[in-house]
DSSP file (Angstrom, degrees, kcal/mol; ACC not computed):
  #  RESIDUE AA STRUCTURE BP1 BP2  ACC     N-H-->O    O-->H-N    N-H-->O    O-->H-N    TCO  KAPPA ALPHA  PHI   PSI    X-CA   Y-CA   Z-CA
    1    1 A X     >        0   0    0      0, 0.0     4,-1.8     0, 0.0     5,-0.2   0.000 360.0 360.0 360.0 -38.1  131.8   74.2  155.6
    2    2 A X  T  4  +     0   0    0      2,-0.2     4,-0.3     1,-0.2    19,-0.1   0.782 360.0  44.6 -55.9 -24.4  135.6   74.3  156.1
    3    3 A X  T >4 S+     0   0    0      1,-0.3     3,-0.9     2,-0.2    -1,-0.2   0.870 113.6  49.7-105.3 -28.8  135.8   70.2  155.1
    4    4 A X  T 34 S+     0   0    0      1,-0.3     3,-0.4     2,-0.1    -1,-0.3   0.802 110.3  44.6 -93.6   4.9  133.6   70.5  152.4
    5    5 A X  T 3< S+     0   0    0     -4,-1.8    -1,-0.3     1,-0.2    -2,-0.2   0.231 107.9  70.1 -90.0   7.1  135.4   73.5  150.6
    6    6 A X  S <  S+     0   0    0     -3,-0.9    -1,-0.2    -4,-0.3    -2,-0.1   0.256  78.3  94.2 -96.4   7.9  138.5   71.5  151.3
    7    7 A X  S >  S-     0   0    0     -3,-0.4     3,-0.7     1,-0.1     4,-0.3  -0.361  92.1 -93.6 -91.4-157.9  137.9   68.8  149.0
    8    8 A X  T 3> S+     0   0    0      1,-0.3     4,-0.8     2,-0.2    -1,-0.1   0.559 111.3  58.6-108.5   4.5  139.2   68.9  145.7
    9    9 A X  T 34 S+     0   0    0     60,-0.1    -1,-0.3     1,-0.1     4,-0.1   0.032 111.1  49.9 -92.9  34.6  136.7   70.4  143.2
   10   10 A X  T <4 S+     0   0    0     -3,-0.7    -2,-0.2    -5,-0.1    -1,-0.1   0.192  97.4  64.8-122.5   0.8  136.8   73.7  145.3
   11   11 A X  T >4 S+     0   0    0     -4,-0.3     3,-0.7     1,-0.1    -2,-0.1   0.875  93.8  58.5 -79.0 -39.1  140.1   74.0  145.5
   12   12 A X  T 3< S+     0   0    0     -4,-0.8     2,-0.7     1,-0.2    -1,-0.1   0.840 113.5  42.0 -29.9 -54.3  140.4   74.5  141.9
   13   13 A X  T 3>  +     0   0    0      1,-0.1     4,-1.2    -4,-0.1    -1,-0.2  -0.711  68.3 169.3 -88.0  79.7  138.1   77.5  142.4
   14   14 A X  H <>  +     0   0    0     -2,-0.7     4,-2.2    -3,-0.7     5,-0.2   0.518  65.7  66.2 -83.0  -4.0  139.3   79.1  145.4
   15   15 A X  H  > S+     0   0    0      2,-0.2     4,-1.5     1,-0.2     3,-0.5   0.848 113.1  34.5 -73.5 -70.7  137.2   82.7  145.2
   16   16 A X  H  > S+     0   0    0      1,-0.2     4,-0.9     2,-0.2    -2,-0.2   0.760 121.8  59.6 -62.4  -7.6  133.5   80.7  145.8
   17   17 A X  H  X S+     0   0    0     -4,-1.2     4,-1.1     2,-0.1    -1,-0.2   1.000 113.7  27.2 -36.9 -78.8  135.8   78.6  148.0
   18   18 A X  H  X S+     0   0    0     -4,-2.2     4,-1.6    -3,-0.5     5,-0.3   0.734 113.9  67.0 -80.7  -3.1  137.0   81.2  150.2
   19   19 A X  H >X S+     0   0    0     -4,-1.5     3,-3.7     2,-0.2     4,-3.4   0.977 103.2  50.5 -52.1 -86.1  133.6   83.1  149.6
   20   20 A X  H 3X S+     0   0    0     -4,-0.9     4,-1.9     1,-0.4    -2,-0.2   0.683 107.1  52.9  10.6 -84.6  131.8   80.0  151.6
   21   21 A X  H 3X S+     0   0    0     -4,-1.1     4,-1.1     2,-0.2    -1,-0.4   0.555 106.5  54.0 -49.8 -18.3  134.1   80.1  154.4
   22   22 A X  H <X S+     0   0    0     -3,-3.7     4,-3.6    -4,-1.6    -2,-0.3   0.891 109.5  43.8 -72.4 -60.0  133.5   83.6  154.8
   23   23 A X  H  X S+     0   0    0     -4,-3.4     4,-1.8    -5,-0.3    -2,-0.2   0.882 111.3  46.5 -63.6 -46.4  129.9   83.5  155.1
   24   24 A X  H  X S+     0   0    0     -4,-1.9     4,-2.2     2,-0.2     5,-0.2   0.975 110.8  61.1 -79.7 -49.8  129.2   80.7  157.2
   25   25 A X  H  X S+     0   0    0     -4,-1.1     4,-1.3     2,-0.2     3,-0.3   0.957 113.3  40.0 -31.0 -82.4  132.3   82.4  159.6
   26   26 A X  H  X>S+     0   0    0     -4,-3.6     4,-3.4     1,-0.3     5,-0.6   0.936 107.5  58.0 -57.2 -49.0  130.1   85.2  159.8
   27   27 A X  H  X5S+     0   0    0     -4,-1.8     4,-3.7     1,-0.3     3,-0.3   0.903 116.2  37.3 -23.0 -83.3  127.0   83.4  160.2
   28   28 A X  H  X5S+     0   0    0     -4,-2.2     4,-1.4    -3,-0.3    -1,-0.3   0.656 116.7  52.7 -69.5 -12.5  128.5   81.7  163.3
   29   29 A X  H  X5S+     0   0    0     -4,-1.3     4,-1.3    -3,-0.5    -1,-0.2   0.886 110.2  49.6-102.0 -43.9  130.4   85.1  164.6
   30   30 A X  H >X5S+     0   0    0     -4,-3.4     4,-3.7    -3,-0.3     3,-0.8   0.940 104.6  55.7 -56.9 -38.3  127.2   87.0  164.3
   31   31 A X  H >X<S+     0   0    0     -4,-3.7     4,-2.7    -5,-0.6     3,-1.2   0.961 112.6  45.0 -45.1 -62.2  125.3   84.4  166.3
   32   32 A X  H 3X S+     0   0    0     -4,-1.4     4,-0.8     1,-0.3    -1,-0.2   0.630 111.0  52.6 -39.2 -38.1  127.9   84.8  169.1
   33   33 A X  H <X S+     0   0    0     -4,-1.3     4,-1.2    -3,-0.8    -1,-0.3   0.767 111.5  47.0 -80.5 -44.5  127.8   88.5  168.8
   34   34 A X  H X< S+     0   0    0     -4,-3.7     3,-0.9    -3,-1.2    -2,-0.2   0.968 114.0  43.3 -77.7 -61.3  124.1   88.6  169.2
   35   35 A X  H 3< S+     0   0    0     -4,-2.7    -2,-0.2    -5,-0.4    -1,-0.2   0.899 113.3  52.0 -47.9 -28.6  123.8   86.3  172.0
   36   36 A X  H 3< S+     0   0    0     -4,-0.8    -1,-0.2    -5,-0.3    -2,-0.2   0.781  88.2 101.9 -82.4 -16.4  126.8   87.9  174.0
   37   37 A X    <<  -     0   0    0     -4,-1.2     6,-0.1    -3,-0.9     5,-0.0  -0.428  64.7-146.9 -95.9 154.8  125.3   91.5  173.7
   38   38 A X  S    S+     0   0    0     -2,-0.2     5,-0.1     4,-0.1    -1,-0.1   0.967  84.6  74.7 -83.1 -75.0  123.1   93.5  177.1
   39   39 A X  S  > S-     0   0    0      1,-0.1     4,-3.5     4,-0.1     5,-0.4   0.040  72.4-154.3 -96.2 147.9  120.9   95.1  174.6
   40   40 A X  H  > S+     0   0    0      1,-0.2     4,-1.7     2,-0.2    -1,-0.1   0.826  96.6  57.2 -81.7 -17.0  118.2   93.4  172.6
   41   41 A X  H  > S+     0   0    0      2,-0.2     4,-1.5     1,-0.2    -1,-0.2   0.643 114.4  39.0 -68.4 -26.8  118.4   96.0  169.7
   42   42 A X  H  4 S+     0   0    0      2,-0.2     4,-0.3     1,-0.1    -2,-0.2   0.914 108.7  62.6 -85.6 -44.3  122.0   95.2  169.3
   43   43 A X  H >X S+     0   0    0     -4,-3.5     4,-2.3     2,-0.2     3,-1.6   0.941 108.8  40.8 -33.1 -75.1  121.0   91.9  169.9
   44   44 A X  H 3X S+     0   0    0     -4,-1.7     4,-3.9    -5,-0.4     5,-0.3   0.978 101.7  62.2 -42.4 -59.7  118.8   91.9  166.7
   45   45 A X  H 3< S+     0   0    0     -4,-1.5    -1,-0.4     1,-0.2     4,-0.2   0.572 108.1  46.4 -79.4   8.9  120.7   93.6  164.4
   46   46 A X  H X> S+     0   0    0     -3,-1.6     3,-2.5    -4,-0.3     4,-0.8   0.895 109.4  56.3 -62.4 -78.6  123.6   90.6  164.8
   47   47 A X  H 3X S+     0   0    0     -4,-2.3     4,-1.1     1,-0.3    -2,-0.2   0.818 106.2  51.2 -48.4 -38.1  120.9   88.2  164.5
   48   48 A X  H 3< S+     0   0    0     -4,-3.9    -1,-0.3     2,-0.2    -2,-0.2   0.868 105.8  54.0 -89.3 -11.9  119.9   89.8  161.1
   49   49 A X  H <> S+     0   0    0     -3,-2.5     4,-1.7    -5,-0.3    -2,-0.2   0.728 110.6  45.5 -51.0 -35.6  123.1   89.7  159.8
   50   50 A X  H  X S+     0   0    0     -4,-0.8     4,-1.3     1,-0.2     5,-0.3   0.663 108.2  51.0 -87.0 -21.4  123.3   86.2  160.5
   51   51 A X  H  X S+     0   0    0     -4,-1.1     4,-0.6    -5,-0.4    -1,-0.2   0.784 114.7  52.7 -85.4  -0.6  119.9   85.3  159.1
   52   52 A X  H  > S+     0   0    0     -5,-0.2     4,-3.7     2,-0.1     5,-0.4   0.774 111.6  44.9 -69.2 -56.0  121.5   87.5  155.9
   53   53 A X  H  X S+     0   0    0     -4,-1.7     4,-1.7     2,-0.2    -2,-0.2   0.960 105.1  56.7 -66.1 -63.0  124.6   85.4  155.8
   54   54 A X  H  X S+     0   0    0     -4,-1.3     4,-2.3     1,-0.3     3,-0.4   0.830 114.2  49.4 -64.9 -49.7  122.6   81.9  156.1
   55   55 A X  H  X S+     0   0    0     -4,-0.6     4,-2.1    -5,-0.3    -1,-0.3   0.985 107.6  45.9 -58.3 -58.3  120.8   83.5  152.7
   56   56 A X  H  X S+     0   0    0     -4,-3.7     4,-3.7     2,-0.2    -1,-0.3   0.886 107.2  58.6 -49.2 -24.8  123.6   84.3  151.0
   57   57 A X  H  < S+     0   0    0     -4,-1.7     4,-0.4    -3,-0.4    -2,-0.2   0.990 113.0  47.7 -48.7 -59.9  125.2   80.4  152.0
   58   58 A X  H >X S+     0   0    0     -4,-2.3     4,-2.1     1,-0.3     3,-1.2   0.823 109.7  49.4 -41.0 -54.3  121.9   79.2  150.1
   59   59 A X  H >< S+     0   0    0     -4,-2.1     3,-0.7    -5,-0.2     4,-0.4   0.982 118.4  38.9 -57.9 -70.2  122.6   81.4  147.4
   60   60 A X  T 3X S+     0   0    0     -4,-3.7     4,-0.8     1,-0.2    -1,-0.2   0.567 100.3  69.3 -66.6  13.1  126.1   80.2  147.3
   61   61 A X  H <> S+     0   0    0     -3,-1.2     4,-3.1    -4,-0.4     5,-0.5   0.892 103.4  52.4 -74.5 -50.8  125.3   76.8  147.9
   62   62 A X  H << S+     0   0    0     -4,-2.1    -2,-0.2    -3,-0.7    -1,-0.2   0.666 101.0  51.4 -52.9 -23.0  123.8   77.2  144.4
   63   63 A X  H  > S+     0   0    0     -4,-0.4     4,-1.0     2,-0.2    -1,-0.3   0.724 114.3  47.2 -85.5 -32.9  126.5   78.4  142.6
   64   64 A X  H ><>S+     0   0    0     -4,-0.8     3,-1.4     2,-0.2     5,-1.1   0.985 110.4  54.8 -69.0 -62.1  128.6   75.3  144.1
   65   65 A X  G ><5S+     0   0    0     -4,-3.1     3,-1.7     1,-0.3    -1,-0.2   0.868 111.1  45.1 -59.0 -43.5  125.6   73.1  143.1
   66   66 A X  G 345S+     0   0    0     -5,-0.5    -1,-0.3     1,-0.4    -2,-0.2   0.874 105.5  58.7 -82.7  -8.1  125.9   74.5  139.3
   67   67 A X  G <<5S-     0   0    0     -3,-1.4    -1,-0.4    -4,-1.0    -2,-0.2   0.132 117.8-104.3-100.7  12.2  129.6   74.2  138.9
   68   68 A X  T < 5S+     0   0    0     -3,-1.7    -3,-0.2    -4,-0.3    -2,-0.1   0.313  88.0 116.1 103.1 -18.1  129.6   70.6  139.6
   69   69 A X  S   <S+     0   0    0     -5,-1.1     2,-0.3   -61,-0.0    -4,-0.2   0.656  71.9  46.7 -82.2  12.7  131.1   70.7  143.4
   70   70 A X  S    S-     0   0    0     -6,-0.3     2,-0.3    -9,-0.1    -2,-0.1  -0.954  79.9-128.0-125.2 138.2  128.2   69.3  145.1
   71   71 A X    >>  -     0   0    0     -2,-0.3     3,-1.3     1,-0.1     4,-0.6  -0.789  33.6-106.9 -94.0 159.3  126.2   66.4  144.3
   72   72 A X  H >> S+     0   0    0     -2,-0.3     3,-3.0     1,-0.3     4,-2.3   0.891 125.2  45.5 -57.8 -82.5  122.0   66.9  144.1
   73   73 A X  H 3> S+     0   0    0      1,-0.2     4,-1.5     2,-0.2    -1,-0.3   0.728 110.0  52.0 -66.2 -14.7  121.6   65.1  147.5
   74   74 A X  H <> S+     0   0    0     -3,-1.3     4,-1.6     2,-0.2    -1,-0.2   0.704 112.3  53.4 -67.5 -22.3  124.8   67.2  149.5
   75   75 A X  H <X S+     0   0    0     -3,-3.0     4,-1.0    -4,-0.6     5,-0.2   0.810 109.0  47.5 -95.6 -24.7  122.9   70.3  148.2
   76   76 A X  H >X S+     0   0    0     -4,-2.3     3,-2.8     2,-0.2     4,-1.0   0.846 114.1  40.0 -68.0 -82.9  119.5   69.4  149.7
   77   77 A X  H 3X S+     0   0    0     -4,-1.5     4,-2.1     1,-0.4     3,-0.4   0.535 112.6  53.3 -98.4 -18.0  120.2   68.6  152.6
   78   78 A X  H 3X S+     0   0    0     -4,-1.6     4,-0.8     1,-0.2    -1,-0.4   0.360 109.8  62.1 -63.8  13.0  122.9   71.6  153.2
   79   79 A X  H << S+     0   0    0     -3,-2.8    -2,-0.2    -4,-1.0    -1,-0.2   0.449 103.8  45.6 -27.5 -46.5  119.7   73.6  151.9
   80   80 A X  H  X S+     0   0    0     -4,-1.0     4,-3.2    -3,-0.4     3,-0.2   0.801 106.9  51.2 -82.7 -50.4  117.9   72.6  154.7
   81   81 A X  H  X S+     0   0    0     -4,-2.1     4,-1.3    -5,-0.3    -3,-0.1   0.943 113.7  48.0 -45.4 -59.3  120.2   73.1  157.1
   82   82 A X  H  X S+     0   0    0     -4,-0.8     4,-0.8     2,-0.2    -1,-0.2   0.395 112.6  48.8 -19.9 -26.3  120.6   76.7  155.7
   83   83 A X  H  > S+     0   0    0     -3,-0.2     4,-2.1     3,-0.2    -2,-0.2   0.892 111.5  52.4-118.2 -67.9  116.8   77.1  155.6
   84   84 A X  H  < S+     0   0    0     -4,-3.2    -2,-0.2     2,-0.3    -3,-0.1   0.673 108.1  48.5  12.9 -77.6  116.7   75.8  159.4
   85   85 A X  H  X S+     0   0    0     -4,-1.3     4,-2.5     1,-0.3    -1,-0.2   0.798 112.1  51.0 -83.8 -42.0  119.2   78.1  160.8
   86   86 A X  H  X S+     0   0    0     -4,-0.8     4,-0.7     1,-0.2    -1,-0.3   0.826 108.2  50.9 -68.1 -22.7  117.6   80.9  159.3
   87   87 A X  H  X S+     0   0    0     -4,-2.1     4,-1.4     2,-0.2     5,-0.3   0.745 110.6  42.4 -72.1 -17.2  114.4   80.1  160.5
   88   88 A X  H  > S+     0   0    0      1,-0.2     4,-1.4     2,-0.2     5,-0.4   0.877 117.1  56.8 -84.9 -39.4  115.1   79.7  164.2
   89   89 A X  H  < S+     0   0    0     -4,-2.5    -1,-0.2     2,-0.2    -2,-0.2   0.669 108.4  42.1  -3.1 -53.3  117.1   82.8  163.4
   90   90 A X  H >X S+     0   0    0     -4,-0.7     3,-2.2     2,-0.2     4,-1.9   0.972 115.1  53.5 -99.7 -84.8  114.1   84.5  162.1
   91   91 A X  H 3X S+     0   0    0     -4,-1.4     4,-2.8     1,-0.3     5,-0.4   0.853 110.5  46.6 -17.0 -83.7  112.0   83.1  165.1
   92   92 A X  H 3< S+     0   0    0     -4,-1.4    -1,-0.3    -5,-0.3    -2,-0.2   0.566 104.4  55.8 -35.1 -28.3  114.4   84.4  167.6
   93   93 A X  H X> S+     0   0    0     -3,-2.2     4,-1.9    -5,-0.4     3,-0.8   0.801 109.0  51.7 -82.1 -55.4  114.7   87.8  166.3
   94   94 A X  H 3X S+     0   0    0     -4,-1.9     4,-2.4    -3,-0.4    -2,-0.2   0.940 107.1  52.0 -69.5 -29.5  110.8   88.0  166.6
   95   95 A X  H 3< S+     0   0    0     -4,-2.8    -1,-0.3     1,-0.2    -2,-0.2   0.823 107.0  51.5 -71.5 -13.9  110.7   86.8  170.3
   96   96 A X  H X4 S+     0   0    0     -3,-0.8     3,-3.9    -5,-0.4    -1,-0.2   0.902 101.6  67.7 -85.9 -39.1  113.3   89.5  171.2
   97   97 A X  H 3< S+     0   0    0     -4,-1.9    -2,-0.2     1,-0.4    -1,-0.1   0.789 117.9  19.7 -32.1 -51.1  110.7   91.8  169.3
   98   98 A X  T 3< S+     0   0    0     -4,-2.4    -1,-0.4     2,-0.0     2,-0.2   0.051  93.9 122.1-105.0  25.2  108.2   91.3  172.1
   99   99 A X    <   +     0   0    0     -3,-3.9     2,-0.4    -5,-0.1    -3,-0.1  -0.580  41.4 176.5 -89.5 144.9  110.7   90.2  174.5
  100  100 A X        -     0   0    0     -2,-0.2    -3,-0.0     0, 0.0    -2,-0.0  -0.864  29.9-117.0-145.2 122.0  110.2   93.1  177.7
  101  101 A X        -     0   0    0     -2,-0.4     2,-0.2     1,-0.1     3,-0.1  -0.145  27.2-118.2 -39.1 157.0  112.2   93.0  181.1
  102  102 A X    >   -     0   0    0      1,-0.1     3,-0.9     4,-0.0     4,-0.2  -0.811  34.7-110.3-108.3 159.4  110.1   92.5  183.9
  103  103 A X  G >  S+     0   0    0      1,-0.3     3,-2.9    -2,-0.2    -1,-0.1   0.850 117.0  60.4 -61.5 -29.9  110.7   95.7  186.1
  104  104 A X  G 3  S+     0   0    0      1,-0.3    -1,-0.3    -3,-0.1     4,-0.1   0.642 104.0  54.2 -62.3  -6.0  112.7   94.1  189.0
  105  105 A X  G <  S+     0   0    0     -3,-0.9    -1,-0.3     2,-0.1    -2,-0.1   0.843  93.5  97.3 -89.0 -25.0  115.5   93.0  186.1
  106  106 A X  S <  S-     0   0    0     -3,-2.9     2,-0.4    -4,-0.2    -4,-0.0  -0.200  86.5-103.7 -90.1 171.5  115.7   96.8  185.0
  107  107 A X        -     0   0    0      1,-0.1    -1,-0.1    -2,-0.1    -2,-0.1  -0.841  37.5-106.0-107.4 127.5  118.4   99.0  186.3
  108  108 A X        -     0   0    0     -2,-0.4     2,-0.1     1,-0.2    -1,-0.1   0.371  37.8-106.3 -46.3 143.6  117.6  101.3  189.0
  109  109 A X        -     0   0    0      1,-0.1    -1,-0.2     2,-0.1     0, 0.0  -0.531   8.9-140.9 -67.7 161.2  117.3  105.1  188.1
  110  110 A X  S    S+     0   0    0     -2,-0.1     2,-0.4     2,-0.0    -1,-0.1   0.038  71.9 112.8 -95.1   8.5  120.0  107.8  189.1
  111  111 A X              0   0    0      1,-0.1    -2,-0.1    -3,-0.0    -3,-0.0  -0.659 360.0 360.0 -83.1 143.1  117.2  110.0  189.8
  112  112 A X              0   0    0     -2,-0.4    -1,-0.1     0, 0.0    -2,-0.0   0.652 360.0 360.0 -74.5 360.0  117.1  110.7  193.7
């Protein structure tokens, strides 16, 4: 995202510039957040942030699309990409849903 808001019809309009970078940084910061965290609830709600941010890219992919800084085939196929990431997103988020430790993984009680 960083090389194509660095050409030179988005520096002219540096808010949906840095807007762009923002979102696809969080996108990738949530994935990370959600994969590094011990709980699967915690887990989730990162993963739905990023499958938020990958809709909002789309959204601003469109706004890029209408002001002339993308051509018709740079916006498909980052569309797709977009559309992709949220789906395994989306996918993943439901396997954690039903996901259940088996008991030997779970951590012992403190009860005597």
């Amino acid at each position: 995202m960083y090389e194509l808001t660095g050409r030179a019809s988005f520096t002219a309009k540096g808010k949906l510039k840095r807007q762009m970078q923002r979102t696809s940084t969080a996108l990738v910061t949530n994935i990370a957040e959600g994969f590094q965290s011990r709980s699967t609830t915690t887990s989730r709600q990162f993963l739905g942030r990023a499958e938020s941010a990958a809709g909002e890219l789309r959204d601003q992919l469109f706004a890029a699309l209408d002001a002339g800084y993308l051509t018709e085939e740079e916006f498909q196929g980052l569309q797709e990409q977009c559309a992709k990431c949220r789906a395994q997103i989306s996918e993943y988020v439901e396997y954690l849903k039903n996901y259940s430790r088996p008991r030997s993984e779970m951590r012992p009680s403190l009860r005597p």
